[in-house]
C-alpha positions in Angstrom: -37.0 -21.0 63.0 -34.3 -23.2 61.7 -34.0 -27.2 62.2 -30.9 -26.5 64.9 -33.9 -24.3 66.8 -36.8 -26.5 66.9 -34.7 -29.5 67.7 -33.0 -27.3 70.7 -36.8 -26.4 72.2 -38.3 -29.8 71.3 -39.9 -31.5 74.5 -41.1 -34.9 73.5 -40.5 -38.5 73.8 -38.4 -39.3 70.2 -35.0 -40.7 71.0 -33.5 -39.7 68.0 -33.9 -35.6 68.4 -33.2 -35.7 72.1 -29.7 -37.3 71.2 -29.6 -34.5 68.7 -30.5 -31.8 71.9 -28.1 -33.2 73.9 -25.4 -33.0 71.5 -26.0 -29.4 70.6 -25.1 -29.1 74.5 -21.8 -29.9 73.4 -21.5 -28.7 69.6 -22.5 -25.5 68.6 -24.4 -27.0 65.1 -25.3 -30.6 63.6 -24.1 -32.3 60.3 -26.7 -31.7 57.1 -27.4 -35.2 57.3 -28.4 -35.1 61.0 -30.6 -32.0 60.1 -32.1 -33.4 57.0 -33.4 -36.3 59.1 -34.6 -33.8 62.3 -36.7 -32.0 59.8 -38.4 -35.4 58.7 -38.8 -36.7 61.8 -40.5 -33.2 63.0 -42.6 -33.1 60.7 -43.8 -36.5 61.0 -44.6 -35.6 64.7 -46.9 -32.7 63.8 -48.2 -34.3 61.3 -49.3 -36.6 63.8 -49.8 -34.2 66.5 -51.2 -31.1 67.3 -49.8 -28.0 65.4 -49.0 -25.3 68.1 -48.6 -21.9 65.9 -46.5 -20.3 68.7 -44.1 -22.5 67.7 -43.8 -21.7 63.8 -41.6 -19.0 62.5 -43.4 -15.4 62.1 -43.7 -15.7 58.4 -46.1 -19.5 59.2 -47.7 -17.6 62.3 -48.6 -14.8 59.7 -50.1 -17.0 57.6 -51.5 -19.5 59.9 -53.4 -16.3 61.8 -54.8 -15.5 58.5 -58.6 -14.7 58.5 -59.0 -13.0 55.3 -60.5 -14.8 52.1 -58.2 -14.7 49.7 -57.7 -18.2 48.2 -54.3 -18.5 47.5 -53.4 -17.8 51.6 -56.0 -19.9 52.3 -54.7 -22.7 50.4 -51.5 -22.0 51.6 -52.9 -22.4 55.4 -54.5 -25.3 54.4 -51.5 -27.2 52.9 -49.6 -26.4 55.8 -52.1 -27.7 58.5 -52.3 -30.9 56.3 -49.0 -31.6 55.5 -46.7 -29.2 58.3 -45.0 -28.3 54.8 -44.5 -24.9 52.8 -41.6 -24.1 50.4 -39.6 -21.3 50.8 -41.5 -19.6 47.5 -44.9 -20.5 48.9 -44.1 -18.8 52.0 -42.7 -15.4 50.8 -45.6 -15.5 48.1 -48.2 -15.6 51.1 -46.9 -13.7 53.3 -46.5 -11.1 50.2 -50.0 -11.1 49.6 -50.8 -11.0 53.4 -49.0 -7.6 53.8 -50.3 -6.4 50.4 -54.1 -6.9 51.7 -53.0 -4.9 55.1 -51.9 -2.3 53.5 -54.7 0.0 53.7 -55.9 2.5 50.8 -54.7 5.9 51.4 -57.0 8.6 52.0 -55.5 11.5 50.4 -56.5 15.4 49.6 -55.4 17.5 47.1 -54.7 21.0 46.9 -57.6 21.8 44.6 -57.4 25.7 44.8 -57.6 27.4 41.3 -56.5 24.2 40.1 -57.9 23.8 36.2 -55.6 21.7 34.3 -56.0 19.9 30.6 -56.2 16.2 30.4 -54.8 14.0 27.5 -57.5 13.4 24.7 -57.4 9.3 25.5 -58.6 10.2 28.8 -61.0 12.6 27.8 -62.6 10.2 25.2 -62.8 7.2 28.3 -64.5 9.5 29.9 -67.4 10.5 27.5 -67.8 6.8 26.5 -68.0 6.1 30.5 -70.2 9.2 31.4 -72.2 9.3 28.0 -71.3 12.8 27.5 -71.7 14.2 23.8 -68.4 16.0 24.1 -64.5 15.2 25.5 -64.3 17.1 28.5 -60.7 18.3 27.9 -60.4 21.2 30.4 -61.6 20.3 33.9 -61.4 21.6 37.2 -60.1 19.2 40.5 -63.4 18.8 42.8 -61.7 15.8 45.4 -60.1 12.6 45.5 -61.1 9.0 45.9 -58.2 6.4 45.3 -54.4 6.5 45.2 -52.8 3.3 43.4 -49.2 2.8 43.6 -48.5 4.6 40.4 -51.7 7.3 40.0 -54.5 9.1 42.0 -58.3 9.2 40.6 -59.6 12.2 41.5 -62.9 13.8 41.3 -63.5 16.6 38.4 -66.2 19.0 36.5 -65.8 20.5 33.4 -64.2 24.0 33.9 -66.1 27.0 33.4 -62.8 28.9 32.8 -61.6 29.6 29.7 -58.3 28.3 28.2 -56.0 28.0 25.2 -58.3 25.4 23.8 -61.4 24.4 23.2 -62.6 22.6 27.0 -64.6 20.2 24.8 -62.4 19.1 22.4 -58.9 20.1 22.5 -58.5 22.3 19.1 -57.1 25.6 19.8 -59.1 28.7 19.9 -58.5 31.1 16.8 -61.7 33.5 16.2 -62.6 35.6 18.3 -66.2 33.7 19.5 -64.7 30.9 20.3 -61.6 32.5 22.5 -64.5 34.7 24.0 -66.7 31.5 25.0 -63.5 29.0 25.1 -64.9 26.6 22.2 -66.6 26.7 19.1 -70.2 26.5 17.7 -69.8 22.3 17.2 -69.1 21.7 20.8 -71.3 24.6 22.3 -74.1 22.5 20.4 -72.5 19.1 22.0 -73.1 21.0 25.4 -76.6 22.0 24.1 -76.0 25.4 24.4 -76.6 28.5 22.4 -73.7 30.2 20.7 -72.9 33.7 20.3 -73.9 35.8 17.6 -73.0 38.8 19.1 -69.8 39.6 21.6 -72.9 41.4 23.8 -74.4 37.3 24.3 -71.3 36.5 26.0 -72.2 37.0 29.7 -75.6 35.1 28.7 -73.3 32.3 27.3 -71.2 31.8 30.1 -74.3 31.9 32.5 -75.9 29.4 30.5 -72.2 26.9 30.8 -72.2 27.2 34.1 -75.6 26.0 34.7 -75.1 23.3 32.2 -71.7 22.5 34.1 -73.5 21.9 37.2 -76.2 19.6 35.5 -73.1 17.6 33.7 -71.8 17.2 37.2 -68.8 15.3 38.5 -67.2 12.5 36.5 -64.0 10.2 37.7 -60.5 9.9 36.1 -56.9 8.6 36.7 -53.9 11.1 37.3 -50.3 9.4 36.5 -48.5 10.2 40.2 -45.9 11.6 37.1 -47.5 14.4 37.2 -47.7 15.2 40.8 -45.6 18.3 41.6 -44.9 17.2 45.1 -46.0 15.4 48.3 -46.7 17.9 51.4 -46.4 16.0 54.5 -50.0 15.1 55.8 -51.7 13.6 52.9 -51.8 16.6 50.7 -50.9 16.6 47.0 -50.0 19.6 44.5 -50.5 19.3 40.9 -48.2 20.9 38.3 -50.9 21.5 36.1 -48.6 22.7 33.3 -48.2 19.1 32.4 -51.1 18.8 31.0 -50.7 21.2 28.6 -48.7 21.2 25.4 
C-alpha cells in the first residue's frame, strides 16, 4: 500500500494528513516532500498506536500472520511490531523465505519397472562409507522414492541381482568368463561373502546365494541428478533414462 493510499483511508485526528486527504480530493497525487513527511507522521502514529494488520500491504500481512519458527521472519515480525518499519530488501527476503517454507516437499513415484541402472563410482563409495558395506554397490535396482530437491530425487535402491557389463560391486568390466557368468569377480564375490564359482555348473548355486545376500544387504539411500530424468509424466511419475549411467 503506498503513502498516497494509507493517507487516502486514514481516519484519525492529525491535522496534517487530513489536509493531505482532502487535497487528494482535488489532486490526483502529492509532492515527495508532502509524502516523505505522511510516511513519518504514520508511522509515528502506529508506533504509538495499535497496529491493525488488515491495514498493511499483503507482503507485511504475510509476514505479520507468520506462525512458523524460523528466526529470521520472526525477527523481521518483531522489528516491524516495534518499530512499524521494514526495508524493501527485508520484506522481499521474508516473504521469500515464507513462500519457500510453504512450499511443500513433493511426494513423487517413479517408474521402477525393470529399471537397473549404474551409478557413478563417487556415489557408490558415499554409499559404502554411509551403509558400511565392504563393496561399492555400482549396479542397483530402483525400489521407491523419498525426497525431490529442486535439482535431484533420492530414491530408494538394492543392489541388482542382474547381471551387467560390469562388475555390480565395483565397476571394472567383466572379461573371463566366471565373472561375466556371476557379474563380478572372485575379490568382490568375497566382499559380498559369497562363494565363487569353480565350475560353470555352481552358477545357479551362486546366484541363489546373491540373491539371498541381496536381501540381507537390504535397501540403502542415494541422490539422482533431475539431469538424468528422461521425462516428467503428468501425475507425479518420473522415468529414468538409465543409459546415462552407463559409459
Amino acid at each position: 500500500m503506498t503513502t498516497e493510499q494509507k493517507v487516502r483511508n486514514y481516519q484519525g485526528s492529525n491535522n496534517f494528513l487530513n489536509s493531505l486527504k482532502e487535497s487528494l480530493t482535488r489532486y490526483p497525487s502529492l509532492t515527495q516532500r508532502q509524502c516523505e513527511i505522511a510516511d513519518r507522521a504514520l508511522k509515528s502514529i502506529e508506533r504509538n498506536g495499535e497496529l491493525v494488520i488488515s491495514n498493511l500491504s499483503e507482503d507485511l500481512q504475510l509476514i505479520m500472520n507468520y506462525t512458523g519458527s524460523n528466526e529470521f521472519i520472526l525477527k523481521m515480525k518483531d522489528s516491524y511490531t516495534k518499530w512499524r518499519d521494514l526495508s524493501e530488501r527485508q520484506i522481499a527476503a521474508a516473504v521469500k523465505s515464507i513462500k519457500k517454507e510453504k512450499t511443500p516437499t513433493m511426494e513423487i513415484r517413479v517408474d521402477l519397472k525393470n529399471e537397473s541402472i549404474r551409478i557413478k563410482r563417487g556415489i557408490a563409495l558415499k554409499i559404502k562409507e554411509e551403509y558400511g558395506l565392504e563393496f561399492m554397490p555400482i549396479l542397483v535396482d530402483l525400489v521407491g522414492t523419498t525426497h525431490i530437491s529442486a535439482k535431484a530425487v533420492r530414491v530408494r535402491a538394492k543392489l541388482t541381482k542382474e547381471n551387467g557389463d560390469v562388475c555390480r560391486c565395483c565397476g571394472a568390466e567383466l572379461t573371463d568368463e566366471f565373472s561375466i557368468l556371476t557379474g563380478m569377480g572372485p575379490i568382490c564375490a568375497k566382499n559380498l561373502r559369497l562363494k565363487y564359482i569353480k565350475d560353470k555348473v555352481e552358477v545357479a548355486r551362486f546366484h541363489e546365494e546373491l540373491a539371498l545376500r541381496v536381501e540381507e544387504i537390504g535397501e540403502f539411500e542415494l541422490w539422482l541428478p533431475k539431469s538424468q530424468i528422461k521425462e516428467y509424466v503428468q501425475g507425479g511419475r518420473f522415468k529414468f533414462l538409465a543409459e546415462k549411467f552407463y559409459n
